[in-house]
N, C-alpha and C positions, 0 to 999 in steps of 0.2 A: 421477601415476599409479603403481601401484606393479608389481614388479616379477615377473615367475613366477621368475626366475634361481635365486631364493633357497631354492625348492620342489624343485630335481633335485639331487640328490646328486651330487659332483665327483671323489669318489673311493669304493670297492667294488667290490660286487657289482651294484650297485645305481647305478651310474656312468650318468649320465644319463640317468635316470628316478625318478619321484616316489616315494620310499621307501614312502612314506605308502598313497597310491594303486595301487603295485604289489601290494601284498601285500594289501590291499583287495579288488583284482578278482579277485586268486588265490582267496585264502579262500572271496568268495562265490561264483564260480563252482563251485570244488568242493564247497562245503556243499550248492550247490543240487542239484548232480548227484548227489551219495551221499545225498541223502533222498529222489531220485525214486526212486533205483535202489531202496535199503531200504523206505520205502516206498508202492512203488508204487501201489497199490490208493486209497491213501489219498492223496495226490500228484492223480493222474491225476484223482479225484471232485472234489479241492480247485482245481485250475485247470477244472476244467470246470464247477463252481459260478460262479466266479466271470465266464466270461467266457458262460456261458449266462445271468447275472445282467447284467452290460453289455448282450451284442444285447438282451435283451427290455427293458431300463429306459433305453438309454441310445443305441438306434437314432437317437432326432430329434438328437441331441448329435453325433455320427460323419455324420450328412450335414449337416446346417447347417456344421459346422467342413468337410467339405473342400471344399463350394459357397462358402462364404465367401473359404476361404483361393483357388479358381482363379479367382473373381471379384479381391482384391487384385493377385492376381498381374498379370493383365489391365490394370488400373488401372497398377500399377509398371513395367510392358512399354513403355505408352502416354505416360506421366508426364514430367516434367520433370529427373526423377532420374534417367531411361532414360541419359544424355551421361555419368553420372556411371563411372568406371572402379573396375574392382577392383583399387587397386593405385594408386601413385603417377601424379600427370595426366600423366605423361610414362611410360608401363609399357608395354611388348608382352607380346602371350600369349606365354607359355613354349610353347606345340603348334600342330602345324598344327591347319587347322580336322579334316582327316581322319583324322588320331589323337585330336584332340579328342570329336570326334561317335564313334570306335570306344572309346572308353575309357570314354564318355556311357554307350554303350549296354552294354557291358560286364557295367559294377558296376552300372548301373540294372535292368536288367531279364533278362540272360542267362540261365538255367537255366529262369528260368519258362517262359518261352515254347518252349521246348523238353518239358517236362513237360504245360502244359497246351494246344498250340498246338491241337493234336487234340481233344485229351478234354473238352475246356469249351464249344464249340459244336456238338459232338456233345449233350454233354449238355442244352444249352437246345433244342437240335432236336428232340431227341427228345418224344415225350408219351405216354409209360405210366407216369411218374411213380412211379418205383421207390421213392424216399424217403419219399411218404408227402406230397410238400406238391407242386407245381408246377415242374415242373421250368423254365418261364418265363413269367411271371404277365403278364410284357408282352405276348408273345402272348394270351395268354388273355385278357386282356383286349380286346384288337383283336380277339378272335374267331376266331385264328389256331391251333384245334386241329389241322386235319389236318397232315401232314407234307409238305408243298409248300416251293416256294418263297417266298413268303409267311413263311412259322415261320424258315427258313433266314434270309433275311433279316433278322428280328424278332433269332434265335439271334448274328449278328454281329453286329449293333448293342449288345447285352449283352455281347459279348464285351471290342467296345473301350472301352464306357463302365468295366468291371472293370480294363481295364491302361492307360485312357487318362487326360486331362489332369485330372482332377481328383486322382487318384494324384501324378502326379507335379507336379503341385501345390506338395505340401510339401517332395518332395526340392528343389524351388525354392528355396522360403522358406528351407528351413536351410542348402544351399548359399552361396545370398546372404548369408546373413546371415554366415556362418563366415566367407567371402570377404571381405566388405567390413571385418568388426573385424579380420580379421587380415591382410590386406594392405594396410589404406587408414587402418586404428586404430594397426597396430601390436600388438596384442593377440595374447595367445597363437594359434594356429588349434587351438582346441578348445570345445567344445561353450557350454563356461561362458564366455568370450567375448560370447557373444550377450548375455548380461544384465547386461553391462558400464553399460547406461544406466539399469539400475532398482536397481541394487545398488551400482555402484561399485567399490572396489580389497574388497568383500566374495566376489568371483567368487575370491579366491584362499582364501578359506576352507572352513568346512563344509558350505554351498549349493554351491558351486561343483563341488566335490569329489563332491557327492553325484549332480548334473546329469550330470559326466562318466561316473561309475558306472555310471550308466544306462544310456550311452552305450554304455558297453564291453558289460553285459548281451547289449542288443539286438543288438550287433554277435554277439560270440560266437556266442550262440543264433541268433541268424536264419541265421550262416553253416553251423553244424552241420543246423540245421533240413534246411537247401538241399540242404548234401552225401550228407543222410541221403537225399533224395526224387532226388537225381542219380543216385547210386550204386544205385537203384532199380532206375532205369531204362537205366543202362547196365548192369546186369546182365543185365536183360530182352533188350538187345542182343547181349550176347554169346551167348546162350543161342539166339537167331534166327541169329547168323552161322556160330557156331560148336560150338551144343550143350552150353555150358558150363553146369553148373546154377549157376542165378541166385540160390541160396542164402544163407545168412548169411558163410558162409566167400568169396564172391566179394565179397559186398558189405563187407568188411574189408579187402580185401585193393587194391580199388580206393579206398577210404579211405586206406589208407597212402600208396600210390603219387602220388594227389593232393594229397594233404600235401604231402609230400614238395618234390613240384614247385613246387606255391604258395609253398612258404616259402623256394625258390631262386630264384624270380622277386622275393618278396618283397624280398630282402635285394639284390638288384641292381638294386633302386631304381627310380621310378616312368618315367625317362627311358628306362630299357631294357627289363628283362622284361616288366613291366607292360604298356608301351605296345606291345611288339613281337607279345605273344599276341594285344595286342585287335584291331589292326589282321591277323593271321593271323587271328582269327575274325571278321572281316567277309568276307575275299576265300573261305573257307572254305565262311561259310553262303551265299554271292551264287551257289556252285556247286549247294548243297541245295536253292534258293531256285529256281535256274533247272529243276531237274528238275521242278519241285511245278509251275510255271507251265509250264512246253513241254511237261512229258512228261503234262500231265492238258489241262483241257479250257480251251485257250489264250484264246480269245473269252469263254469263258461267266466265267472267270473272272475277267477285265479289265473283263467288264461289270458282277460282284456286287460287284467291289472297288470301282471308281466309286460304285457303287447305295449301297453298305452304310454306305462314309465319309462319302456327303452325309447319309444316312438320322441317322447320328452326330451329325454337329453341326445337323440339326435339331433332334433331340429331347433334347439336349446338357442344357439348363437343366431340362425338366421331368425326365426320370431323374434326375438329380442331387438334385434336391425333393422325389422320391416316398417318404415314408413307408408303407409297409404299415400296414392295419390289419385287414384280414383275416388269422384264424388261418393257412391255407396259407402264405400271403404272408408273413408275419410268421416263420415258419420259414425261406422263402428266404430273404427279403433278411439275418435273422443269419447262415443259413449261408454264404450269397453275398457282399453285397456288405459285409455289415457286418466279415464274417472279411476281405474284403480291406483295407476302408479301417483295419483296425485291423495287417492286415499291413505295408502300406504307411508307415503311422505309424511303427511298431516297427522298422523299416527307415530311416526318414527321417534319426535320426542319422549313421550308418553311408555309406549313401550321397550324403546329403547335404557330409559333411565329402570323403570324396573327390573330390565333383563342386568344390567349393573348391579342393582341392588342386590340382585341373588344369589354373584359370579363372585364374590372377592374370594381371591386365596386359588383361581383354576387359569394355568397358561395360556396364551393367546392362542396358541394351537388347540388346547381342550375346548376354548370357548368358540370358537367360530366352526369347527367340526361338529358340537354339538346346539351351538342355535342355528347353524343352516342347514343341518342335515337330517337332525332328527326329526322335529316339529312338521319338516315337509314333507318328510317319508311318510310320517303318521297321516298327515292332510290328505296329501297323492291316496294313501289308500282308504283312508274315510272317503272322499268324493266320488275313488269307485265302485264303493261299497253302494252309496246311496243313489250317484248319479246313475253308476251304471245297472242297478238293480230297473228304475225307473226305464232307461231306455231301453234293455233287455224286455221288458214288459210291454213297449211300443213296438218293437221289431218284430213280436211275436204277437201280436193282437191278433184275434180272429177275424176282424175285421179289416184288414192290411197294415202295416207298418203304421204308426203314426194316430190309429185310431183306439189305441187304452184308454183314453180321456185326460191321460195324465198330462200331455202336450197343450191339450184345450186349457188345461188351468192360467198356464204358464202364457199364454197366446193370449190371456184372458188378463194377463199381470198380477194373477191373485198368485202370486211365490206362498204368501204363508201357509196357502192350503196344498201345496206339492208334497211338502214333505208325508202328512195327513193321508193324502190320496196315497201315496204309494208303500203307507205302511198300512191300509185297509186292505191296496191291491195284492199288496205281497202274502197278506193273509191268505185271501179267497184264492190265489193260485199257487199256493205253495206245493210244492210235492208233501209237505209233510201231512197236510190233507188226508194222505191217500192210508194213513194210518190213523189219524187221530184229529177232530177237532185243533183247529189251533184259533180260533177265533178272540179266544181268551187271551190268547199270548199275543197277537198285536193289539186290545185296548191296553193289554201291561206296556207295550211297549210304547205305546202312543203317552201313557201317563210318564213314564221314564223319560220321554223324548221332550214333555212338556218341563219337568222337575231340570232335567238338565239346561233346557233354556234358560232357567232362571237361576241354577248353580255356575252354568258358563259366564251369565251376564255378571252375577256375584262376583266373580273373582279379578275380572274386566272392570267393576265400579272401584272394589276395595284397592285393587291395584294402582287407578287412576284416583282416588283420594288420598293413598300412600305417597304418588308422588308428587302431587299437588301442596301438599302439606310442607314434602321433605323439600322444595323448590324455595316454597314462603318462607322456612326456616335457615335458609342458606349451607340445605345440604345435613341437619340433623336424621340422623337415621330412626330416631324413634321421635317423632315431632308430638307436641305436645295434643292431647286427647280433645281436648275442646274447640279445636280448629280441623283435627278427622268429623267431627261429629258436625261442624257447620259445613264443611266442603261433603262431608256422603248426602248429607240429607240436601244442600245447594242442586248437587249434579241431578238429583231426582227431581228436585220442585225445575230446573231448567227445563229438563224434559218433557213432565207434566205442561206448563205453560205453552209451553210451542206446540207439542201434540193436540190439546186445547183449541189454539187458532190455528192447527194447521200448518208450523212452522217449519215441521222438520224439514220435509224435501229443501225448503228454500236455506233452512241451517247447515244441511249436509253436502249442498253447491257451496255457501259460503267456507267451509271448512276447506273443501276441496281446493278453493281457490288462493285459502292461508298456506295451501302447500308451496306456493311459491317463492315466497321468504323465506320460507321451512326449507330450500333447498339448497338455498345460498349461505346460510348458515350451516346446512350439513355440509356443503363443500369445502366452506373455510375450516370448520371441525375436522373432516378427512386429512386437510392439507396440516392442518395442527400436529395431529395424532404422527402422521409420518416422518414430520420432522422434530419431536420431540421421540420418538423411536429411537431413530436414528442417535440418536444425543444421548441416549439413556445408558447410565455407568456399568450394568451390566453384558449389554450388548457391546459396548466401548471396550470393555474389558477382554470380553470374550474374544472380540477380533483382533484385537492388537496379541494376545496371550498364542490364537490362531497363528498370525504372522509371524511373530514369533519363531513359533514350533515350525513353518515353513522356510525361514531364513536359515533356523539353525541345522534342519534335514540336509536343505541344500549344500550349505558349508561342509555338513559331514561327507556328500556325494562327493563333494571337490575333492574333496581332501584323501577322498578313499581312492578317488580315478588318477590323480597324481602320485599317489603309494606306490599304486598298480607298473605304473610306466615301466620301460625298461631303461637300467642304467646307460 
């Protein structure tokens, strides 16, 4: 097997990291950036061709691949491979499981759920159809126009099938896969790795090289993408707390700052800052978490949360299946779900290689139990913590269903201010009013909910600098300090830059649309992973050792039934 050693430079500038590949992911990120920013117009038309060209040709392709890939996953949970370890048969996890699961949830899903907790089941609740298509075809088909219970319902079940397990899915698959060739192969932990079984010592050449590229892409962009739509919304925050105008110049300015921070947590390595934020942003949001549940309507919504999770994994396989073929439809599900499973994808590098990083030493059964199932228990009940607080407060407006104002926002496309709105409105109508002032306790919690945007986004930057790093270096777990500190402070000035001209919406289509590459290489990855499973000397062992013990049971059967006979 051949070596990566020979690929990092041992003395420079350039001292442990791939000369080659450094200056690779420089180049093209910057070229990408000064031709959107130049030109823009032209840029913006050209990714929005293209991925308006995907959802419409390419919709049955984006659901068949991630119904496949949560069906595999399933299969490998349940499997015989499930005993097998990541990591030498004698390995412990490097984390507890409780910094494990806050680290999970961290880089997996952080900032979104804070962005869209509110505004995305507002949105399927709602039915005046602002867009021009359905704002939730599921209901309408069930016949769920008016805005009851019933739509609400309908509205979270869309919600979780968008951030639930067929999503994380493939952060599975590429996690696993990174995990198993580079703690249990030996093999660099990076992306090209996975194709170690269909290529061979060629993973250290121009495919390989090109995979990784990718990799870094997706990373980059997806993380500027995030900070662009964080710094959004904590601007939005400030401007609730404290009247600060939420303008270009705040949203720079909390760009820096976050920088900044990420790429000092960055370089202090995965064992400290890293894990020390995520696990502060667990006991953090459990304080956010508890206002949205006690301080709104405690029963009703322990009852929709139950209701809406079974309501999930009934309809679990047919949503997952469901092609549009009516024109409305066919504009949600690209705007929808198809923009998600192509977000997710584009993501799947990035996250996936961190979820690796954190896993070595836990069986494939421990780790696919617990990245698919915990992270989205917690999401499932954050979203109806906050979504359904929000629509509980539409349903019951005094003014009919629909008229809280909370809906107008979202009708309006202003998401950053949903979240805002519905922690003032939960103030002013809380039962707990009815004893005590609580006015006090949602600006606290409006100032928490802005601190966490920016520890979410923290942990989401330092993560994707950790594996940026770890990529350029050909897989060094602690990559050297002065290439965290040009890729944390890189990802920030990207963001900066394109928020500036205006770039992100057009960087966040173009992202979306690198998912497509990004799929074909998860595929050959999956197909890698099962057949180097299959191969691997402890599962070899263990079945031959099995038949074995089956051959020699039977022989004893024979032998005892022949005893038996009579003379």
């Amino acid at each position: 097997m051949a070596t990566a050693k020979g690929k990092v430079a041992r003395s420079g500038f350039w001292s442990g990291l791939n000369p080659g590949m450094g200056m690779a992911a420089k180049g093209m990120i910057i070229a990408f950036v000064v031709f959107t920013i130049l030109f823009f117009d032209f840029a913006n038309a050209l990714y929005s061709a293209v991925r308006s060209g995907i959802e419409s040709a390419l919709s049955w392709y984006y659901v068949s691949l991630m119904s496949v890939a949560l069906g595999f996953c399933i299969y490998l949970m349940f499997s015989r491979f499930g005993a097998l370890k990541l990591g030498a048969d004698d390995s412990k996890p490097e984390f507890s499981n409780f910094s494990w699961f806050a680290m999970l949830f961290s880089a997996g899903i952080g900032i979104g759920v804070f962005f869209f907790g509110v505004a995305e089941p507002l949105f399927y609740f709602d039915n005046t159809e602002p867009w021009e298509y359905p704002n939730n075809p599921f209901a309408t088909a069930a016949g769920h126009d008016a805005m009851d219970v019933q739509r609400a319902r309908s509205a979270m079940i869309v919600t979780y099938f968008h951030w639930g397990l067929h999503g994380w899915a493939f952060y599975v698959l590429t996690g696993l896969s990174l995990a198993y060739f580079g703690f249990r192969k030996g093999l660099p932990l990076t992306l090209r790795s996975a194709l170690y079984p269909m290529i061979g010592d060629r993973i250290y050449g121009p495919v390989g090289n090109a995979v990784d590229l990718l990799a870094v892409f997706g990373t980059v962009f997806g993380v500027a993408t995030s900070l662009g739509l964080g710094v959004k919304q904590m601007a939005a925050g400030l401007n609730y707390l404290l009247g600060i105008d939420p303008g270009l110049a705040t949203q720079i300015i909390l760009i820096a700052v976050i920088s900044v921070i990420a790429t000092l947590s960055a370089v202090s390595g995965v064992g400290r800052g890293i894990r020390i934020i995520s696990e502060w942003n667990i006991w953090l949001s459990v304080v956010v978490l508890a206002y949205f549940l006690f301080g709104g309507p405690f029963k009703w919504l322990m009852g929709f949360f139950i209701t809406t999770f079974g309501d999930y994994y009934t309809n679990l396989f047919q949503m997952g299946f469901w092609t549009a073929s009516d024109p409305g439809d066919v504009a949600w599900q690209g705007g929808w779900t198809i923009f998600y499973w192509g977000w997710w994808l584009s993501w799947a590098p990035f996250v996936g290689m961190f979820i690796a990083r954190i896993s070595r030493g836990r069986t494939i059964r421990e780790f696919m139990l617990g990245v698919m199932f915990v992270p989205t228990t917690i999401t499932f009940f954050w979203l109806c913590m906050f979504g359904g607080n929000a629509i509980y407060m539409e349903l019951a407006a005094s003014g009919g269903a629909g008229t809280a104002g909370l809906a107008d926002l979202v009708r309006a496309w202003d998401l950053p201010s949903a979240l805002y709105g519905t922690i003032a409105l939960l103030g002013e109508t809380s039962w707990l009013n009815e004893f005590f002032s609580v006015s006090w306790l949602s600006v606290l919690i409006m100032a928490l909910s802005t601190c966490l945007l920016a520890t979410w986004f923290i942990t989401s930057s330092d993560s994707g600098t950790l594996v940026i790093t770890t990529m350029l270096s050909m897989g060094d777990d602690n990559p050297p300090i002065k290439f965290k500190i040009i890729w944390g402070i890189g990802e920030g000035a990207v963001a900066a830059a394109l928020l500036l001209a205006g770039g992100l919406a057009a960087l966040q289509t173009a992202s979306i649309a690198a998912a497509l590459p990004v799929s074909v290489v998860l595929i050959c990855m999956t197909y890698g992973l099962y057949r180097s499973l299959r191969e691997d000397p402890s599962y070899v062992g263990r079945m031959t050792a099995e038949r074995a013990a089956k051959t020699t049971k039977k022989k004893a059967a024979g032998r005892g039934s022949r005893a038996r006979q009579p003379a």
